[in-house]
C-alpha positions in Angstrom: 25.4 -76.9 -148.4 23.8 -80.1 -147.0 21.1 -79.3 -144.4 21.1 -81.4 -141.4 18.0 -83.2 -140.1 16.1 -84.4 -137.7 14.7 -88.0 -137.2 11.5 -88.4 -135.4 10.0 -91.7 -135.1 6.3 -91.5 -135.0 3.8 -92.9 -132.3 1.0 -94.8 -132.2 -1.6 -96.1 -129.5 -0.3 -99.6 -128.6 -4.2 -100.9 -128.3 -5.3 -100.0 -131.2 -1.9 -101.3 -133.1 -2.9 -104.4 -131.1 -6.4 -105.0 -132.2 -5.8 -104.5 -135.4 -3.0 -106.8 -135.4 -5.8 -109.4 -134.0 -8.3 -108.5 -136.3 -6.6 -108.7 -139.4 -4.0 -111.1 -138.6 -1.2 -109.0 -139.7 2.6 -108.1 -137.9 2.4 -105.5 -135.6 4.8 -103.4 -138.1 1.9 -103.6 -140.5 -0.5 -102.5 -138.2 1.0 -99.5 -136.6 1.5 -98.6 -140.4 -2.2 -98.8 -140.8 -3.0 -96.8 -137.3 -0.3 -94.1 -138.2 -2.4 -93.5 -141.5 -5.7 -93.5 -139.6 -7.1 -96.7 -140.2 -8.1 -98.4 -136.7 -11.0 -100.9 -137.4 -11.4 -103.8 -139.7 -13.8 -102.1 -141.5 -11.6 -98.8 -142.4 -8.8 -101.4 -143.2 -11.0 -102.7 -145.7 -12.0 -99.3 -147.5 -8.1 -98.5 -147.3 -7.1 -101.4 -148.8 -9.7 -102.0 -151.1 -10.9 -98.6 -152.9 -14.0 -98.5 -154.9 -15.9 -96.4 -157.3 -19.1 -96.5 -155.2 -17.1 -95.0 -152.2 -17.3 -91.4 -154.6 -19.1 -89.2 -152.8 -22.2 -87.7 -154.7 -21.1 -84.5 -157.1 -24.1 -82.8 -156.6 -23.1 -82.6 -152.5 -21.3 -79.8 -154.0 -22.1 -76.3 -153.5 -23.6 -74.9 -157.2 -23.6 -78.2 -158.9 -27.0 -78.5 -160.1 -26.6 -74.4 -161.2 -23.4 -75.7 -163.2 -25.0 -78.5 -165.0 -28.4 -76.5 -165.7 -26.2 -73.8 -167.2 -24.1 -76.8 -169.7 -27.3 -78.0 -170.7 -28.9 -74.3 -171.5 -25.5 -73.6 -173.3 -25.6 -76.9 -175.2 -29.3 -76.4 -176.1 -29.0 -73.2 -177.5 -26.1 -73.8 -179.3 -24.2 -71.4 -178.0 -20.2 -71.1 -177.6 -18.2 -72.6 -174.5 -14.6 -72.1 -173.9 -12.9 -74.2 -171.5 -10.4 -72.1 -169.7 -7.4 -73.4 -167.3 -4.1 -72.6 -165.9 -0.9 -73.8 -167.7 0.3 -76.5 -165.2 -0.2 -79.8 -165.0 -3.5 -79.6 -163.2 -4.6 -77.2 -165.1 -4.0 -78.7 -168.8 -5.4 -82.2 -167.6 -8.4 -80.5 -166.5 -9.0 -78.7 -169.7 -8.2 -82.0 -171.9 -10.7 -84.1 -169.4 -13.9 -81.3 -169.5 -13.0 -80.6 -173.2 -13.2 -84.3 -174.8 -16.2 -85.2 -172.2 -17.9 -82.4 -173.7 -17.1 -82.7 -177.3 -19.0 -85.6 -177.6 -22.2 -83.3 -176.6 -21.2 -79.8 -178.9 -19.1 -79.2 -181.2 -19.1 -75.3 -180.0 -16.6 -76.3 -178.0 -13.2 -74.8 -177.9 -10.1 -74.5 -175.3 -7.7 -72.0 -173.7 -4.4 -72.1 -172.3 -3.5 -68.4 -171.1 0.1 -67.6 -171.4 2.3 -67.9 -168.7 4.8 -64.6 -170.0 2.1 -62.2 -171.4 -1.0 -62.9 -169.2 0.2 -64.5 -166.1 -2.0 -66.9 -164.0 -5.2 -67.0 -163.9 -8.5 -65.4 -165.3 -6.7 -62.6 -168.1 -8.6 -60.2 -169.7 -6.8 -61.2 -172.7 -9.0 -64.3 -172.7 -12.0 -62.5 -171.7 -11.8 -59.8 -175.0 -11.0 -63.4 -177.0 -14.2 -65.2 -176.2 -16.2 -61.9 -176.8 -14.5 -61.7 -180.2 -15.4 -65.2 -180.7 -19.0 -65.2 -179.7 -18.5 -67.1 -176.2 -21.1 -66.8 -173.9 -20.2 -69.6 -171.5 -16.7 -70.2 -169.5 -15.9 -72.9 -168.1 -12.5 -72.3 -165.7 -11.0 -75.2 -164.2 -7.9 -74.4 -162.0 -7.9 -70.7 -161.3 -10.9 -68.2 -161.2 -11.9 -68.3 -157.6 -10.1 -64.3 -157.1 -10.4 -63.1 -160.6 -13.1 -61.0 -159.3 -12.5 -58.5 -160.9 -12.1 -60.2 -164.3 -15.8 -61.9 -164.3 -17.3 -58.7 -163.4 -15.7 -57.8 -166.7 -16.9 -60.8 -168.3 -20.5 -60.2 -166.8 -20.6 -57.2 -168.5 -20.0 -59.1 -172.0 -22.6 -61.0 -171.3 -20.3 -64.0 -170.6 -21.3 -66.1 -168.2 -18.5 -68.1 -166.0 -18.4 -71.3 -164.3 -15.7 -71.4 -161.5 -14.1 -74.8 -160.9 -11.5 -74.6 -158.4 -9.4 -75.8 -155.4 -8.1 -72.8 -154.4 -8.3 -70.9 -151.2 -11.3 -68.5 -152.0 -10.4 -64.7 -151.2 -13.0 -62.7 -148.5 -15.0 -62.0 -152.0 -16.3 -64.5 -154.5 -16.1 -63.7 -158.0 -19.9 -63.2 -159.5 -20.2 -65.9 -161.3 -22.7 -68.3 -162.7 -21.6 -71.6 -160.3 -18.5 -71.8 -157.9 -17.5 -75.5 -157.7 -14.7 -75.4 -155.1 -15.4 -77.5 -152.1 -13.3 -74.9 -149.7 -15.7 -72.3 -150.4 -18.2 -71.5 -147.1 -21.5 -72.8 -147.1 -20.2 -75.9 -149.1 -20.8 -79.4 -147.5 -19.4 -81.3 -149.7 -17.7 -84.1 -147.7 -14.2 -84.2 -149.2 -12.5 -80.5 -149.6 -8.6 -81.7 -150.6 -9.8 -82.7 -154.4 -7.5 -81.5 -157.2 -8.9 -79.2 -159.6 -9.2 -82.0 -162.5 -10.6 -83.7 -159.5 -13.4 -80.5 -159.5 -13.6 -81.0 -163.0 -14.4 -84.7 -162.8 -17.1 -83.9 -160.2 -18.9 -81.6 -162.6 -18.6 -84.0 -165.7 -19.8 -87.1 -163.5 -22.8 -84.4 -162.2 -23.4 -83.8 -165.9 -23.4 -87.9 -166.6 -26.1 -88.9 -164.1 -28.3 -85.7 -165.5 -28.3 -86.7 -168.7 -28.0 -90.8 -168.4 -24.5 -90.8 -170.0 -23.1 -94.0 -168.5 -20.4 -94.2 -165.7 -18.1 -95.8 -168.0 -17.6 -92.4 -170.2 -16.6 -90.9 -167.4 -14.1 -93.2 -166.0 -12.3 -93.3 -168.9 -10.5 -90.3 -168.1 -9.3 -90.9 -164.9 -6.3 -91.1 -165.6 -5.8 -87.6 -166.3 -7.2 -87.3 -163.1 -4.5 -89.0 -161.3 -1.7 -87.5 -163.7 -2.8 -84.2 -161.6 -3.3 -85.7 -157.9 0.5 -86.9 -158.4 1.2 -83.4 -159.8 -0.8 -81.4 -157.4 0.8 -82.8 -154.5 -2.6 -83.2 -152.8 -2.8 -85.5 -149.8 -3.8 -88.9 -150.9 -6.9 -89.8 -148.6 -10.2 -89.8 -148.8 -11.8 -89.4 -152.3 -8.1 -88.7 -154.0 -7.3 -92.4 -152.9 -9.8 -93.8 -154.6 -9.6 -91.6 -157.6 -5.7 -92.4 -157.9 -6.0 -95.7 -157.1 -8.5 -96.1 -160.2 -7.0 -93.8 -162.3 -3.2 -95.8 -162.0 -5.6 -98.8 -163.1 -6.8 -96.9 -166.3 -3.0 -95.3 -166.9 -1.7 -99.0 -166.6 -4.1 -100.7 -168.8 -6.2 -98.4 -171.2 -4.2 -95.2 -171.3 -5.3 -92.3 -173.8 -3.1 -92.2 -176.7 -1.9 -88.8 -175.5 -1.1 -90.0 -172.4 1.1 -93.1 -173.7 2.9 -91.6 -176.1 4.3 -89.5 -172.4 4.9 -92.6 -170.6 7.0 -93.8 -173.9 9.0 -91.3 -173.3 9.9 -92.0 -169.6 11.1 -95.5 -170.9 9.7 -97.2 -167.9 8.9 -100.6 -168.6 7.0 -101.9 -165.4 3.8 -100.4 -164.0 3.4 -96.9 -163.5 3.0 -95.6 -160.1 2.3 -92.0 -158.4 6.3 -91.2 -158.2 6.7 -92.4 -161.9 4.1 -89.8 -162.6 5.5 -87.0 -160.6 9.1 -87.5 -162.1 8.3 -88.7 -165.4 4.7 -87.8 -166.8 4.6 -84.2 -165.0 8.0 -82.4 -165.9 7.4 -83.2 -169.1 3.6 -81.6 -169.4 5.0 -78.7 -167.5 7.5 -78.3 -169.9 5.6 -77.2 -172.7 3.7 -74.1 -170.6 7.1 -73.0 -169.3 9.5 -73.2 -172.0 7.0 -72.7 -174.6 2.9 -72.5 -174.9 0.7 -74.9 -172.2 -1.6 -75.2 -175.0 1.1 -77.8 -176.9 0.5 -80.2 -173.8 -3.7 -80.3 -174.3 -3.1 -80.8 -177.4 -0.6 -84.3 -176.6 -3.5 -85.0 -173.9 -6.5 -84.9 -176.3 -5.0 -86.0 -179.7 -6.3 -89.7 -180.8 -4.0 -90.8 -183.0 -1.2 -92.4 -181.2 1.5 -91.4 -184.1 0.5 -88.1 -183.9 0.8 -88.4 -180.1 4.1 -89.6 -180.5 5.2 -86.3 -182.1 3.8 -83.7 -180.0 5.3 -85.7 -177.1 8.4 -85.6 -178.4 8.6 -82.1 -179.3 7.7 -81.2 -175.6 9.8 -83.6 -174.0 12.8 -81.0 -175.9 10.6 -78.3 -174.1 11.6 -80.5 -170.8 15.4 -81.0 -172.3 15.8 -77.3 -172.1 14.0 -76.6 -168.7 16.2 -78.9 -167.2 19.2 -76.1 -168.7 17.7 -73.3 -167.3 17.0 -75.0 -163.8 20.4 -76.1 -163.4 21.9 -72.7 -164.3 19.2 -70.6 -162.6 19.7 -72.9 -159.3 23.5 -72.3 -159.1 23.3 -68.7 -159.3 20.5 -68.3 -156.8 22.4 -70.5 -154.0 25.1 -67.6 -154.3 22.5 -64.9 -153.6 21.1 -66.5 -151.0 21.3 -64.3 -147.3 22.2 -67.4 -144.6 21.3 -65.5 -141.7 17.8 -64.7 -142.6 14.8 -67.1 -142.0 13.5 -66.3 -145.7 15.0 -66.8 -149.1 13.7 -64.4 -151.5 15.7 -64.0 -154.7 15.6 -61.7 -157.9 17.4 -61.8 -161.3 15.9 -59.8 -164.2 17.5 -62.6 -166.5 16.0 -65.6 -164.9 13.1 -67.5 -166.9 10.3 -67.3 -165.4 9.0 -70.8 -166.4 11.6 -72.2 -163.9 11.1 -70.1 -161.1 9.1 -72.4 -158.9 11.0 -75.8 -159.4 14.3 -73.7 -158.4 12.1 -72.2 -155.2 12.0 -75.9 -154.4 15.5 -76.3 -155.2 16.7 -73.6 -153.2 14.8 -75.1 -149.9 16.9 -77.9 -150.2 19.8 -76.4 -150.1 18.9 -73.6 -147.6 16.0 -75.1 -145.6 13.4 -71.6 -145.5 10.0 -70.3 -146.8 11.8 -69.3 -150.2 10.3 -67.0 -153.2 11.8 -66.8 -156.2 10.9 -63.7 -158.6 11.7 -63.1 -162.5 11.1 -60.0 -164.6 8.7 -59.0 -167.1 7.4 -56.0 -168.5 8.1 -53.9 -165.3 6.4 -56.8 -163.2 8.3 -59.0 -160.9 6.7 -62.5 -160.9 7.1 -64.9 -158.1 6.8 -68.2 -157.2 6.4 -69.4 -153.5 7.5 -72.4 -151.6 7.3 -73.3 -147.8 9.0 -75.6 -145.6 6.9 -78.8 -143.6 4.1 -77.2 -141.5 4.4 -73.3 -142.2 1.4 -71.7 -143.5 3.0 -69.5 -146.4 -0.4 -68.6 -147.9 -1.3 -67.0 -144.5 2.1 -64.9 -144.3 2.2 -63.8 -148.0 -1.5 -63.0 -147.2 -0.4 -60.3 -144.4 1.8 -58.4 -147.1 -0.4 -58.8 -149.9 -0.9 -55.3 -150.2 2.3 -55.0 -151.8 1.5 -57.5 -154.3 -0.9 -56.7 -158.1 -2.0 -60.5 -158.1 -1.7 -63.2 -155.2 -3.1 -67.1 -154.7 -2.2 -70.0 -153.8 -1.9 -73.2 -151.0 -0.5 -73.4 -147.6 2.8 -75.0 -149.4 2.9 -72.8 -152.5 1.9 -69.8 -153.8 2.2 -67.3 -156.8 2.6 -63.2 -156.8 3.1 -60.4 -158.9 4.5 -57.6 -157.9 5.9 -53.8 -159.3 9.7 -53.6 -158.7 9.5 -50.7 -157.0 7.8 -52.9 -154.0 10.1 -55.3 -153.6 12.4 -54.1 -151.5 9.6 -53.4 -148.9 7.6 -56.7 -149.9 11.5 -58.3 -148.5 11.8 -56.6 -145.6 7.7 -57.1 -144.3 8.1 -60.6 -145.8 11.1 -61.3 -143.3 9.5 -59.8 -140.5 6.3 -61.1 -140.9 7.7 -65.0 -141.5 10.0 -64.0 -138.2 7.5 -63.2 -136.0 5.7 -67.0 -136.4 8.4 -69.5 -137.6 10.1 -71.8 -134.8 13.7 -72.7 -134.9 12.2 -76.6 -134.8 10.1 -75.6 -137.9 13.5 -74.5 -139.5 15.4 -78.1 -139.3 13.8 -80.3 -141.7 12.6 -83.0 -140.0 12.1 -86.7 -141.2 9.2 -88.7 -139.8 9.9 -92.0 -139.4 7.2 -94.9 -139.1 8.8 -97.2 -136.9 12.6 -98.6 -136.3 13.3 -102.1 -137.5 15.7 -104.7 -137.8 17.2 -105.5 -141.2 16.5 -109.4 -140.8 12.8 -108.3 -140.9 12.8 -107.4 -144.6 11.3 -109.4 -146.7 9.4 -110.1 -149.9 6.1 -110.9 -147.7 6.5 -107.6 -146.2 7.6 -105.8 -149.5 4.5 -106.9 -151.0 2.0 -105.7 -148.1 3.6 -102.1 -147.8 2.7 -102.0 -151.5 -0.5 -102.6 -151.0 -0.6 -99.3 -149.0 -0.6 -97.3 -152.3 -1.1 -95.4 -153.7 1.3 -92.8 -151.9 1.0 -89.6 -151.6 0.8 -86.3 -148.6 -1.2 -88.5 -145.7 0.0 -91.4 -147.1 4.1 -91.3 -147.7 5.6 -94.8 -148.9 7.0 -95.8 -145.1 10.0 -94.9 -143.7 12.0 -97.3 -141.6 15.2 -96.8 -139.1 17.1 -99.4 -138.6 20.8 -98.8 -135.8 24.5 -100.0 -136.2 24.6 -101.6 -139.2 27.4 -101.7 -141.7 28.7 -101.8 -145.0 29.5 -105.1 -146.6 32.9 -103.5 -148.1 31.6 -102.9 -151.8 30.2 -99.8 -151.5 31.0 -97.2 -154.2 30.1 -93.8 -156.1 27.4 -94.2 -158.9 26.1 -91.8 -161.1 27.3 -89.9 -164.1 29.0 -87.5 -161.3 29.6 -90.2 -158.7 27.3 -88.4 -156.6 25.4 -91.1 -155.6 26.0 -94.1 -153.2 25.7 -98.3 -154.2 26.1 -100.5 -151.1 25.4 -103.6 -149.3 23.5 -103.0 -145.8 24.8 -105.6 -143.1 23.5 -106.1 -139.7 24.6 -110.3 -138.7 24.2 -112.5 -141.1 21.6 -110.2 -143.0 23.1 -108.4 -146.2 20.8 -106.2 -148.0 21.5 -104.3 -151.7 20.8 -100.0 -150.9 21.0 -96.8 -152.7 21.3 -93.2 -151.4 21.0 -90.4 -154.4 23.2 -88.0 -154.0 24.5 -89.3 -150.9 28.3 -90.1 -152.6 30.3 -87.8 -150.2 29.1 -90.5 -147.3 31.6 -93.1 -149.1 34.9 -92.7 -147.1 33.0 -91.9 -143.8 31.1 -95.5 -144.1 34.3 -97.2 -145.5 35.8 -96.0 -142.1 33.3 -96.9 -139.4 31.2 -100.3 -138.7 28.7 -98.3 -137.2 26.1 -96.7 -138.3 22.3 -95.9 -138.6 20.4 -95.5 -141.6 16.4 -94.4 -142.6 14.7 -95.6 -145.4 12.5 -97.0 -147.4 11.8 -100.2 -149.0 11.7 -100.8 -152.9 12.5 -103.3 -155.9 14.9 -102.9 -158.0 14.3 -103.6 -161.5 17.4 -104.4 -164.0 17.5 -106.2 -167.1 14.3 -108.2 -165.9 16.4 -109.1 -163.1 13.8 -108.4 -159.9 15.8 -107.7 -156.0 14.3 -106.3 -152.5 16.3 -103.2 -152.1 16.3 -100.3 -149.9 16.9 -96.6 -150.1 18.3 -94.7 -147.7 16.8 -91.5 -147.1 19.3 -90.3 -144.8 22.6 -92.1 -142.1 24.2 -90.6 -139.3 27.6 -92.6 -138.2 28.1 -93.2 -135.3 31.1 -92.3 -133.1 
């Protein structure tokens, strides 16, 4: 099932498109490009385009900092155990690998955990808790999780274990007691930027720790680009300090990766420059991989392994990890379209055989087939566990908040969000789940809607314009690559079906004289409708394609409506 949807080109204030226009000497396309992502003045189109590492905001702004670092340096002086503690995605394992190496250099009582995702679920475990007892830890640090696991640290507490909290999180009505909370949502924190990713947390606390202890800049840079392997990840909008952080961190990932970290993009086979959708598609899947299919500890120990050979063969063992989540997504997808209840305005499915490791990329799946909030839940040990997803502009977090009650564990964003639940709830957990998403979701809010920066002629497509809207990256939520519209153009008559199952479409754009080369994945079944017509209107975006060092301006279509 294809879900139809709805173009809406944006608008912009005319005077402000103008003076910028002026000011900068650029088209007005550029500059209602720079307006529509907030940039008005000569001055913000300067920070925009040109990002720097003395635009970071200072990490002691944020709530607990100097509590954090004090309690580092007591641990460190002492001598005295730290485990490093994160979730088993990808934000989770590149903040571990980042905190742990910085640190390693300091102590060598330094050790990492990865909980498991099948026997101790997300977040805080006691598992890990009775582990670093065992093991004579007496300082946590958590980076990605930890800002409900209330109970937990009171647990911990009374080990004598103390925790620091480094997390993006939405923060529950109570805080955990713990040591330091570094998450810049929390109330009472000022810290100027609240959208960081939880490596980004991470890399506030170990730049904090830097100017403390006059460790220079440059040993903390170095591991930006973990940073932005998780911003890309993390789907986190792409302003403010995650700009600058990605935009450095794509720098450091194109020029002085980790060996970890290049023995990944090997394995992607790209051969040009990385950027943020090379990392979401290519880098990311694969570091899932190893904590769903297998153990997340496999991918910290790609991220923080030094020798590049060795590199090479962890990487390769988890990219079979990725071989065989791709499997179980396909299969797992397929049957949960055929459970799927069209006349509700949720999807919530259940199969005690699904993996659970897959549950949240089919979630995703399933929206795009069947465009609704959608949870996806898999079995084990008595305990449903599910993975949340929502569709543009509904607040899932604050609907899976009202029927919590049903749920043992709950957390999460706006966009996404994870639960556990007993079986015998989730027939009830449906049913209020329906209801409550009912009761505030608009029939606009159901039809996916595409937003659309401006409509254009083909003829206007050029190199010199190619090259500025790359400038605009890196892309990301606030800051999507542009999207075009263009009316009644055609096909130059060699369109055809590409693809290993011809479900994509290769043509020629035509409007006058004006022939552009265009893809559209999984856009195949269009090919005898555009074959008939002349006619036709088409949204997109503008790219290079690269093939066999053979460079060409193409563009691909996002979506085309014939016309009649």
């Amino acid at each position: 099932m294809t879900v139809e949807k709805k173009w809406s080109v944006l608008d912009a204030d005319k005077s402000l498109i103008n003076n910028l226009s002026t000011s900068l000497n650029v088209s007005d396309i550029i500059a209602k490009l720079l307006v529509l992502r907030g940039v008005h003045t000569f001055e913000e189109a300067k920070l925009f385009f040109r990002p720097e590492l003395e635009h970071l905001h200072d990490p002691f702004l944020m709530k607990d900092m100097s509590k954090a670092v004090q309690r580092i340096e007591k641990a460190i002086a002492n001598n005295e155990n730290i485990l490093i503690y994160g979730d088993y995605d990808v934000d989770g394992t590149t903040s571990v690998a980042m905190v742990y190496q910085f640190l390693y250099k300091t102590t060598k009582n330094i050790r990492y955990y990865i909980p498991c995702r099948y026997t101790e679920g997300y977040g805080v475990s006691f598992k890990a808790i009775e582990y670093a007892y065992e093991n004579n830890v007496s300082l946590i640090i958590a980076l990605d999780c930890g800002i409900r696991a209330v109970s937990q640290i009171n647990y911990a507490n009374k080990k004598k274990i103390d925790f620091i909290i480094c997390d993006h999180h939405t923060p529950g009505e109570h805080l955990p007691e713990a040591i330091a909370i570094l998450n810049p949502k929390q109330k009472e924190c000022n810290y100027p930027f609240s959208d960081l990713s939880a490596c980004g947390v991470g890399f506030k606390l170990i730049h904090a720790f830097s100017i403390k202890n006059e460790i220079s800049f440059s040993e903390v840079i170095k591991y930006l680009d973990l940073v932005v392997i998780s911003i890309s990840a993390d789907i986190v909008p792409m302003n403010g300090e995650n700009r600058v952080l990605a935009f450095y961190g794509l720098k450091q990932i194109n020029t002085k990766p980790s060996s970890g970290i290049k023995a990944l993009i090997g394995l992607t086979n790209k051969k040009n420059e990385l950027n943020v959708s090379d990392i979401l598609f290519g880098i990311a899947p694969r570091i899932n991989a190893a904590g769903r299919i297998d153990h997340a500890r496999k991918a910290v120990e790609v991220l923080i392994e030094q020798d590049y050979i060795k590199a090479k063969q962890l990487a390769q063992l988890i990219d079979l990890n990725n071989i065989k989540r791709k499997e179980l997504e396909a299969e797992t997808t397929r049957e949960a379209i055929e459970m799927l209840d069209k006349t509700k305005n949720t999807n919530v499915v259940f199969h005690s055989n699904w993996h659970k490791g897959v549950i949240g990329i089919v979630a995703s799946r399933l929206i795009e087939s069947h465009y609704r909030p959608t949870i996806v839940f898999a079995e084990k040990d008595g305990l449903l566990t599910g993975s949340a997803r929502s569709i543009n502009d509904f607040n899932l977090y604050e609907s899976l908040l009202k029927c919590s009650y049903l749920c043992e564990k709950f957390g999460g964003h706006k966009y996404a969000a994870g639960l556990t639940l007993k079986k015998e709830n989730l027939e009830q957990f449906i049913i209020e789940f329906e209801k409550i998403v009912s009761e505030k979701i608009t029939l606009e809010q159901l039809q996916p809607n595409i937003a659309i920066d401006m409509e254009i002629n083909i003829d206007e497509i050029d190199y010199k314009l190619f090259r500025i809207i790359d400038q605009l990256s890196p892309f990301g939520p606030t800051n999507k690559r542009p999207i075009f519209l263009s009316k009644g153009v055609s096909d130059s008559g060699f369109a055809k079906q590409v693809g290993d199952m011809k479900n994509h479409l290769k043509l020629n754009i035509k409007k006058s004289e004006k022939v552009i080369p265009a893809i559209g994945f999984n856009m195949g079944r269009y090919l005898q409708s555009i074959s008939r017509v002349n006619d036709f209107d088409i949204c997109y975006s503008i790219d290079q394609n690269e093939w066999n060092g053979r460079k060409e301006l193409q563009i691909q279509i996002l979506d085309l409506k014939i016309n009649s």
